[in-house]
C-alpha positions in Angstrom: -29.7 -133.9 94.9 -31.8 -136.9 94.5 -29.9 -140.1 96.4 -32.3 -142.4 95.1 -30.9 -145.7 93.5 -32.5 -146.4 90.5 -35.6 -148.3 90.3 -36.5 -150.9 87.4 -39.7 -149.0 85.7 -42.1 -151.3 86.7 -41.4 -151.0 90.4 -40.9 -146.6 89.8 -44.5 -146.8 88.2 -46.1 -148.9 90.8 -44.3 -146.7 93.3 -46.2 -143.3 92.1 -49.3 -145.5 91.8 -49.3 -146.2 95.2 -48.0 -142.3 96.1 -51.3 -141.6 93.7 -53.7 -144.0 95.3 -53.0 -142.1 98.6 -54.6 -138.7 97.4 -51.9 -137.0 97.8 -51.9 -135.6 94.3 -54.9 -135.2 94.2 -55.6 -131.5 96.6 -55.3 -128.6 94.9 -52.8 -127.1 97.3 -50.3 -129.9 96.6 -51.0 -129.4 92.9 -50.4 -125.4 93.1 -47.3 -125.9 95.6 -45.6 -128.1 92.5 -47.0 -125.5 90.1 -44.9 -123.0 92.6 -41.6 -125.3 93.1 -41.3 -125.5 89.2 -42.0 -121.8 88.4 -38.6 -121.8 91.1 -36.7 -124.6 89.5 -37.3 -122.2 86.4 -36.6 -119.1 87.7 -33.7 -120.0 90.4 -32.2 -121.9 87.6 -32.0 -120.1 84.5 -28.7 -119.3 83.8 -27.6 -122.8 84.5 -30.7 -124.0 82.0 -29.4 -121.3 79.3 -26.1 -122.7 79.4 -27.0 -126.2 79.1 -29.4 -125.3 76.0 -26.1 -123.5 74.8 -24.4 -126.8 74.8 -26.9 -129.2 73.3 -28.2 -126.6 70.7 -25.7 -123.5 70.6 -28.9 -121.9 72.0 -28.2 -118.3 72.8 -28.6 -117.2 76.5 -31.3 -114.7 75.1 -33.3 -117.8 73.1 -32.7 -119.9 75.8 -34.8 -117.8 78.3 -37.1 -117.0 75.9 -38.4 -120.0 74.2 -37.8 -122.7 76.8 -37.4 -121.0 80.4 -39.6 -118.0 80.2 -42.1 -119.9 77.9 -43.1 -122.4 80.7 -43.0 -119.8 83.9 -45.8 -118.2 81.5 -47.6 -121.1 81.2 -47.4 -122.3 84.6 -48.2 -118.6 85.9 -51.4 -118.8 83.6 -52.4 -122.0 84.9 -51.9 -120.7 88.5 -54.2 -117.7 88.0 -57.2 -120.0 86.6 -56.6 -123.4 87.9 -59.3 -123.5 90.7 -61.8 -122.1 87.9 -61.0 -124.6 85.4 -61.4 -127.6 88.1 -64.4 -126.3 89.8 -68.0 -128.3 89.1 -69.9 -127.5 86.0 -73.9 -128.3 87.0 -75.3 -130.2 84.3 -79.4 -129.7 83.3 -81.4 -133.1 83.6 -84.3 -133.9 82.4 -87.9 -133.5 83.5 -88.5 -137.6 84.5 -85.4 -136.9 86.9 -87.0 -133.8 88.6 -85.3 -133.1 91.7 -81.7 -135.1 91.2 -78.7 -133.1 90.5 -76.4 -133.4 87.5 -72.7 -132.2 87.1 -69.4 -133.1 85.7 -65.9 -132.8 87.5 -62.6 -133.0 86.0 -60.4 -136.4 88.0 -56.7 -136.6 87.2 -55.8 -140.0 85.7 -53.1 -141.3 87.7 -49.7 -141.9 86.7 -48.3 -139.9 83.2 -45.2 -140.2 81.2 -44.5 -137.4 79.2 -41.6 -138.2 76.3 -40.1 -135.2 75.4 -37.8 -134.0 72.4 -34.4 -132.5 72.1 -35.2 -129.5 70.1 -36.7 -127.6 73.0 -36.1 -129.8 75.6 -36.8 -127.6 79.0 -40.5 -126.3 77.2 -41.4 -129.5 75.7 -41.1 -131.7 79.1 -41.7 -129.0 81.7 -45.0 -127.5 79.8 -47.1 -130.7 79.7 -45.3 -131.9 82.9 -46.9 -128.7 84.6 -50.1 -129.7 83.0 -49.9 -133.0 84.5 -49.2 -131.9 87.7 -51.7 -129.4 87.6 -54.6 -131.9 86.7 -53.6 -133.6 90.2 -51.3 -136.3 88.8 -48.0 -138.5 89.6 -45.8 -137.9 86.4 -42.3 -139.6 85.0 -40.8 -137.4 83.0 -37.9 -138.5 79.8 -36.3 -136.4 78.8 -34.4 -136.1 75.7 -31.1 -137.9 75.2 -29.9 -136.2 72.2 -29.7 -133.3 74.4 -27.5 -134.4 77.2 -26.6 -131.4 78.7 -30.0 -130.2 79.6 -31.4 -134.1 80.3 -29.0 -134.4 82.8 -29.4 -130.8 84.6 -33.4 -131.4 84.4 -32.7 -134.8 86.0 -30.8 -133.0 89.0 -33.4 -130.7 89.6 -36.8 -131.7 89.0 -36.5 -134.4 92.4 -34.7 -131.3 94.0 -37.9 -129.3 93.5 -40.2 -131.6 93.2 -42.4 -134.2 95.2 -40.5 -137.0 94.4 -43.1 -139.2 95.6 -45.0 -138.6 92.5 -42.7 -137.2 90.2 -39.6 -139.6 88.8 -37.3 -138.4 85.8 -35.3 -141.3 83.6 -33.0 -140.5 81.2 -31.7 -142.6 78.6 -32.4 -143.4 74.7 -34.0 -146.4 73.3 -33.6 -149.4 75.4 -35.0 -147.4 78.5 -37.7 -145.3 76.9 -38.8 -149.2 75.2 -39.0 -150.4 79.0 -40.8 -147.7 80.4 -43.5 -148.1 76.8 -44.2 -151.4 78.3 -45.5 -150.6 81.7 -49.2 -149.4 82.2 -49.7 -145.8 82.7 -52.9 -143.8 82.1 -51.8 -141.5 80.0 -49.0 -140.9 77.5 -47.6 -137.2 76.3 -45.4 -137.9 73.5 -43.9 -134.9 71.3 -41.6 -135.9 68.3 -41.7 -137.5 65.3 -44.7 -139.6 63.4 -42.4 -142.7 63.0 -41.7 -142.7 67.0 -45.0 -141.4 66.9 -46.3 -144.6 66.4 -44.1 -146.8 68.0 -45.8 -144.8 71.2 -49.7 -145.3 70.3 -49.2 -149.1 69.6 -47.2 -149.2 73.1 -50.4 -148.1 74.3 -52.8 -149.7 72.8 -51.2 -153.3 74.9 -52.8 -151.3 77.8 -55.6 -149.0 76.2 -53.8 -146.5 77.5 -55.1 -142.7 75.7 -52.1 -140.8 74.1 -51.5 -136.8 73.1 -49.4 -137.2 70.6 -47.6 -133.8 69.5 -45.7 -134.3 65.9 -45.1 -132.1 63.1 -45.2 -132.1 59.2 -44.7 -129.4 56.5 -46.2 -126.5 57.2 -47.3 -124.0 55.1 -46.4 -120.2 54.7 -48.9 -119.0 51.5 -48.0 -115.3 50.3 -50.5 -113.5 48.5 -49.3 -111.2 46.0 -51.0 -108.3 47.8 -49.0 -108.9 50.9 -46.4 -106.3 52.2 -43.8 -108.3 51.3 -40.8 -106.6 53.1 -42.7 -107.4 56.2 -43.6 -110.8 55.1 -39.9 -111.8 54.5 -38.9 -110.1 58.2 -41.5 -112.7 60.0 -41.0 -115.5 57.8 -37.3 -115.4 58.5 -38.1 -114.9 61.9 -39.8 -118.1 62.3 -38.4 -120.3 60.1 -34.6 -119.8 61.1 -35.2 -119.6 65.0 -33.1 -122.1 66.8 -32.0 -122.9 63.3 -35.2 -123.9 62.0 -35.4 -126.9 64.4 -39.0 -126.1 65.5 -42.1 -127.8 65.1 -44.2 -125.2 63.7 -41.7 -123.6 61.9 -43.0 -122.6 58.1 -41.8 -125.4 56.3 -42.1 -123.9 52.5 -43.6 -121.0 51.1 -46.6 -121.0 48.7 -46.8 -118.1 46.5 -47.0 -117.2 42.6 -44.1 -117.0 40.3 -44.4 -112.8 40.0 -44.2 -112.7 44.2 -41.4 -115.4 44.6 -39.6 -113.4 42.8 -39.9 -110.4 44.4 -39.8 -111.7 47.8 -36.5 -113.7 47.1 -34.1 -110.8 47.2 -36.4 -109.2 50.6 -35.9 -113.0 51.9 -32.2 -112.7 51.7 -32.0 -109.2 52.8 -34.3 -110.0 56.2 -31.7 -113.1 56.9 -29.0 -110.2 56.8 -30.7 -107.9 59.1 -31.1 -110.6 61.5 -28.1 -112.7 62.0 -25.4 -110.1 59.7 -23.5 -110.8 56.8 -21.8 -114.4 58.6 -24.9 -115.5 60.3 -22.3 -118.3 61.9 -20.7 -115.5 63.6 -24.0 -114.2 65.0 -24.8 -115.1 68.7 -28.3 -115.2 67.9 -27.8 -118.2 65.7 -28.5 -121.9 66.9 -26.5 -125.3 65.7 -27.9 -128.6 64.0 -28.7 -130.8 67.2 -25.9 -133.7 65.6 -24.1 -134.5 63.1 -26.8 -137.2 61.6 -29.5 -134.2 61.2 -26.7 -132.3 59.6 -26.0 -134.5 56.9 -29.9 -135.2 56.4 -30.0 -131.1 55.7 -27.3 -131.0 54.0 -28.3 -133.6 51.4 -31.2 -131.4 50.8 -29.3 -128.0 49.4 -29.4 -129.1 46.0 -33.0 -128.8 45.6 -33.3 -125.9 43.8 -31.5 -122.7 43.1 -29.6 -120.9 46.2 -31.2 -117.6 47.1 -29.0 -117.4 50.3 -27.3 -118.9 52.1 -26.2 -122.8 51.7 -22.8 -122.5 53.4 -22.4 -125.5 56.4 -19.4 -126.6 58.3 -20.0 -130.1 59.6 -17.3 -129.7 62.3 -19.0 -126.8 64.0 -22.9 -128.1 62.8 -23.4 -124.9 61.1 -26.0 -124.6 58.4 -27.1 -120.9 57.3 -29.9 -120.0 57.3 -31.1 -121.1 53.6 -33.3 -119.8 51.2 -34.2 -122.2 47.8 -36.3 -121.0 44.9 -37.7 -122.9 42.3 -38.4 -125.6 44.1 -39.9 -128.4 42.4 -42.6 -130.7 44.9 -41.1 -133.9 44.0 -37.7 -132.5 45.3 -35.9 -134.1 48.0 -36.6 -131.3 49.7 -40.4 -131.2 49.7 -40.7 -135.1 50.5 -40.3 -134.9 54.7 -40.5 -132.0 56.9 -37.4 -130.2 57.0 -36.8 -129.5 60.2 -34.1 -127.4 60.0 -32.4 -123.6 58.2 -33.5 -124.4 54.7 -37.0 -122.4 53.5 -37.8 -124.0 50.1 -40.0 -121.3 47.7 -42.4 -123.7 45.7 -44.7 -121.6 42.8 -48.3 -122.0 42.3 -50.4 -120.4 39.9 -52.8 -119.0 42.6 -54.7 -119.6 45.6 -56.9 -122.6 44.2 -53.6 -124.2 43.1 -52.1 -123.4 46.6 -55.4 -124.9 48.5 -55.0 -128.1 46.2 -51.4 -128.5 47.4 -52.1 -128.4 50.7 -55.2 -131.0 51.2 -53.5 -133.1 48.2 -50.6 -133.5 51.4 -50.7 -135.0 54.8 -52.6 -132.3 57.4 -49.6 -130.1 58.8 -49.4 -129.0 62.1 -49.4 -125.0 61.4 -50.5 -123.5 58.0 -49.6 -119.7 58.0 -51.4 -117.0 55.4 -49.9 -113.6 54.3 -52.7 -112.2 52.9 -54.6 -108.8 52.8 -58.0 -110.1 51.5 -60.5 -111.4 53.7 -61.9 -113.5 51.0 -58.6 -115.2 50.6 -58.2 -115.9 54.6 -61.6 -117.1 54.4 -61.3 -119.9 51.9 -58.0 -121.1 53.4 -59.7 -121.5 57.0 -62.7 -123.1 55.7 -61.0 -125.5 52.7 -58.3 -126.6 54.6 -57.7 -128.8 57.8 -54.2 -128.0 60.0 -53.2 -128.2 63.3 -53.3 -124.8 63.6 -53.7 -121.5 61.7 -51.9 -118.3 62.2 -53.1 -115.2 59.5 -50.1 -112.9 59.3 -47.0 -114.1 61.9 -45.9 -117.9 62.1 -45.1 -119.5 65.6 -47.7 -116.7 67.6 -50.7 -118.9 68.2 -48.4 -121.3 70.2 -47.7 -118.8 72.8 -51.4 -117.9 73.5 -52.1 -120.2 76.7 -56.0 -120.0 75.8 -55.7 -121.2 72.4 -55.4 -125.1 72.1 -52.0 -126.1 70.7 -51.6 -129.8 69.2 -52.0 -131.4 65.5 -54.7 -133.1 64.0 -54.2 -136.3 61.2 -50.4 -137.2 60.5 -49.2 -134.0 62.8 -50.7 -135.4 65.7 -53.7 -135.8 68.4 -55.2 -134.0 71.2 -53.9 -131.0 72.4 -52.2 -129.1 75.5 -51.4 -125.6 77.0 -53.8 -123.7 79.3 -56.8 -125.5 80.4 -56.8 -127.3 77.3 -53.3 -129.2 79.7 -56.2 -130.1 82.2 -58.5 -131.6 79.8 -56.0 -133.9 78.2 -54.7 -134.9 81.8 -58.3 -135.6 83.1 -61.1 -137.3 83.1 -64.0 -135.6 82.8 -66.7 -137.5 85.1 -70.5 -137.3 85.0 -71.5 -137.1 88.1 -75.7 -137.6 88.8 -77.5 -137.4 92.5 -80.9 -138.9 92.7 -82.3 -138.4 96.5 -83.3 -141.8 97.8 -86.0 -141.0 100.2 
C-alpha cells in the first residue's frame, strides 16, 4: 500500500528528477528488477485485474487476460530476453582524417516520462509503454484512465506496491489533474487517445520542447477483394472489429469492397457474428459493454446510416450495443465522418481497387489499413499507394502483437512508435559518442 500523501505535481516531478539525477535508473539491473516486479504485479494480480476490466468494460475474465494482462507479460518478457542487446554500443566508422579515434553511439534514457493512458485497454495501454520506459532506464508517472475507475484505482494500489517508488508515481484523476501535470517539464510524453486530446498534449509540450509519441486512431480500412475466401474473411473481420465491443484502436473501421462481394459477404458477416457471440450476443460472456453512457449515445446516433445487416439492438441501461453490421453505406454518412470506435462495421461499395485506393489517400492516414486479397498485384499497389500506420494482409489486429514490428500511427493517427526495442528508442536518446586520443 502506498502511504504516501499526495504531492502537488511540480514537487512529484522534481522528486523523480532528483531520484533520476542519482543514477539510480539508470543500471541495467534496476531496470530489469522493475521489468521483473511488473511481469509479478501482472501475474500475482490477474484475477483481481480481470475483475476490475469486468467492471469498467464488462471485459470477460478470458479478454481480460488476454488483451491487457497477458499482452504486457509478453511484452515485458520480450524486452527482458533482448534488453542488454538493444542497449549495448553500436561502433560507428569514421573517417580517414580522424584515423585512430573511435566512433559509437549509445542509447541514454531521458529522464522523467509521463505516459497518459486510455480507458479502453487500460492495464496494456499504461503498463506497455510504462515497461518501455522503465526499460530505457527512466523515472516514469503513470495516468491512468479515469473513465475506467475500477482498474485506475487497482493500478494505483499496486504499481507503488511493486514498484520503485522513488521513480515511479501514479496520479489518477480526469481533467483538472492531467492539465496540471501537462504543465510541468518532463522529457518525454506517451500519450495514447484521441487526436483532439491529441493535441491538447503536443502543444502542452511544445511550452517545454518536450518530444511526444503520440498513439491515436482514425478509420481504418478493411478492403475485400472479390477473390477473397469470403467465409473466412467475415470470421476475422468479425473477430476484430467486435472485440471488446469494437472499442479498439485498430479495429477495422469499414469495409471496402465492390457491390457483387458486399453482397455476398453481408449474410457470411451476420452468420460469423452468430458463431461468435450466439443468437443474443448480450447474453454472451464473451461480449464487452460501451465504456459510458456518452459513447453509447454517440453510437447509437450512428445506426441509421444505412440498411441493418445485423444487429442494431442496444439497451442504454445495460450499455449494450450488438455487434452491428450496415450496408450501403453512403461516405458522407454520419457514420463514415469520425472513427467509430465501437460494434458498428459500416460496408461502403467501390467499383474496384483504384476506386478503393482513391478513398483511402482522399482521407486522413489511418492507423491500420487491412487487405483480403489473393492477388499479389493487388497487395502490392495497396502497400506502395497508400500511407497507414500499419498494414496487416489477411487478419486485422495481428501486427500489434508482434513485439519486433513497430506499432504507432503516422499523419492524423499519430507519431513515433513503441513495443519491443522500438519502446527503447522512443524513450532514449540516442548519443554520438566520438574519442580522439590526445597524446
Amino acid at each position: 500500500m502506498n502511504d504516501r500523501p499526495a504531492e502537488q505535481p511540480a514537487d512529484l516531478v522534481a522528486r523523480l528528477r532528483a531520484a533520476f539525477r542519482t543514477g539510480r535508473t539508470r543500471p541495467l539491473s534496476w531496470r530489469t528488477g522493475q521489468l521483473h516486479r511488473l511481469r509479478a504485479l501482472l501475474t500475482e494480480n490477474g484475477p483481481e485485474l480481470a475483475a476490475a476490466l469486468g467492471a469498467d468494460l464488462g471485459k470477460s475474465e478470458q479478454e481480460a487476460m488476454r488483451t491487457d494482462v497477458d499482452f504486457v507479460v509478453r511484452e515485458i518478457d520480450h524486452t527482458l530476453e533482448h534488453l542488454a542487446d538493444w542497449l549495448r554500443p553500436e561502433d560507428a566508422p569514421v573517417p580517414e582524417r580522424l584515423a585512430g579515434a573511435r566512433a559509437r553511439t549509445q542509447y541514454d534514457p531521458l529522464g522523467v516520462v509521463l505516459v497518459i493512458a486510455p480507458w479502453n485497454y487500460p492495464v496494456q495501454l499504461l503498463l506497455a509503454p510504462v515497461a518501455g520506459a522503465l526499460a530505457a532506464g527512466n523515472a516514469v508517472v503513470a495516468k491512468p484512465s479515469e473513465l475506467a475507475p475500477a482498474t485506475s484505482a487497482l493500478l494505483a494500489r499496486l504499481l507503488p506496491a511493486y514498484l520503485d517508488t522513488a521513480a515511479v508515481a501514479v496520479v489518477e484523476g480526469g481533467v483538472p489533474e492531467t492539465t496540471a501535470l501537462l504543465a510541468q517539464r518532463f522529457d518525454h510524453i506517451f500519450y495514447t487517445g484521441n487526436g483532439a486530446v491529441g493535441r491538447v498534449v503536443m502543444r502542452a509540450a511544445a511550452e517545454h520542447l518536450t518530444p511526444v509519441t503520440l498513439e491515436l486512431g482514425g478509420k481504418s480500412p478493411a478492403f475485400v477483394d472479390a477473390g477473397a475466401d469470403l467465409a473466412v474473411v467475415a470470421e476475422r473481420l468479425v473477430a476484430g472489429k467486435f472485440l471488446n465491443a469494437g472499442q479498439t484502436c485498430v479495429a477495422p473501421d469499414y469495409v471496402l469492397t465492390d457491390p457483387a462481394t458486399a453482397r455476398a459477404l453481408e449474410p457470411l458477416l451476420a452468420d460469423a457474428v452468430e458463431a461468435r457471440y450466439g443468437e443474443d450476443p448480450a447474453a454472451s460472456p464473451l461480449y464487452s459493454r460501451i465504456v459510458n453512457e456518452r459513447h453509447f449515445d454517440r453510437l447509437a446516433a450512428l445506426l441509421g446510416s444505412g440498411r441493418t445487416v445485423v444487429g442494431g439492438g442496444h439497451d442504454r441501461a445495460g450499455r449494450y450495443l450488438a455487434p452491428t453490421v450496415l450496408a450501403e453505406v453512403s461516405p458522407d454518412s454520419p457514420v463514415m465522418q469520425e472513427e467509430i470506435f465501437g460494434p458498428i462495421l459500416p460496408i461502403v461499395e467501390v467499383a474496384g481497387l483504384d476506386e478503393a485506393i482513391d478513398f483511402v489517400n482522399d482521407r486522413e492516414k489511418p492507423l491500420a489499413l487491412y487487405v483480403f486479397s489473393p492477388s499479389e498485384e493487388t497487395r502490392r499497389r495497396l502497400a506502395e499507394e497508400t500511407s497507414s500506420g500499419g498494414l496487416g494482409f489477411g487478419l486485422p489486429l495481428a501486427h500489434l502483437t508482434v513485439s519486433d514490428l513497430p506499432f504507432g500511427g503516422v499523419g492524423e493517427s499519430g507519431m513515433g512508435s513503441y513495443h519491443g526495442r522500438y519502446s527503447i528508442e522512443a524513450f532514449s536518446h540516442r548519443k554520438a559518442v566520438l574519442e580522439v586520443p590526445v597524446g
